[in-house]
C-alpha positions in Angstrom: 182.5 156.2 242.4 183.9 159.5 240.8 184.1 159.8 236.8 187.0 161.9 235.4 188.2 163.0 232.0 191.5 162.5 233.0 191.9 159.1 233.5 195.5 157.3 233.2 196.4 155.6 229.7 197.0 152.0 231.5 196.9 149.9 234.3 199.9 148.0 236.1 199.4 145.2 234.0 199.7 147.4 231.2 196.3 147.2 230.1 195.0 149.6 228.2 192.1 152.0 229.8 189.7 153.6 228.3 186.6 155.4 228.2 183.5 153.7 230.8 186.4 151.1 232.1 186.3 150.9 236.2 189.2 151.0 237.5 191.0 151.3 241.2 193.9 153.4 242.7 196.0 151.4 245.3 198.6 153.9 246.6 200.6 154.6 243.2 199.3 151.6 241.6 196.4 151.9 238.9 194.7 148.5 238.8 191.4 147.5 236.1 188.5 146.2 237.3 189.1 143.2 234.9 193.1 142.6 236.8 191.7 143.3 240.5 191.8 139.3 241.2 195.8 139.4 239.6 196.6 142.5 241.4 195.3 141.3 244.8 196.9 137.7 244.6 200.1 138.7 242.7 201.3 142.0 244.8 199.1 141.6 248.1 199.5 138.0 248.4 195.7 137.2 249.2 194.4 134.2 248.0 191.4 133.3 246.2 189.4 131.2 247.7 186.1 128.9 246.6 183.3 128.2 249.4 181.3 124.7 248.8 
């Protein structure tokens, strides 16, 4: 993991980032930590899954 200054001001979801937030770059898409599991079932398509 890399830090930078110059981080984006949001996410895709239009949530705010800021300072110490983790967040991921998918292409042109700039996804939070916190909307990884919206990002990945809403515009990937995966599916969330619970083992027993």
């Amino acid at each position: 993991m890399k830090a930078v200054k110059d981080h984006p001001i949001e996410d895709l979801f239009g949530t705010e980032i800021q300072k110490g937030d983790i967040y991921y770059i998918f292409g042109e898409s700039v996804v939070l930590e916190s909307n990884l599991d919206d990002y990945l079932t809403e515009h990937l398509k995966g599916e969330m899954i619970l083992a027993k």
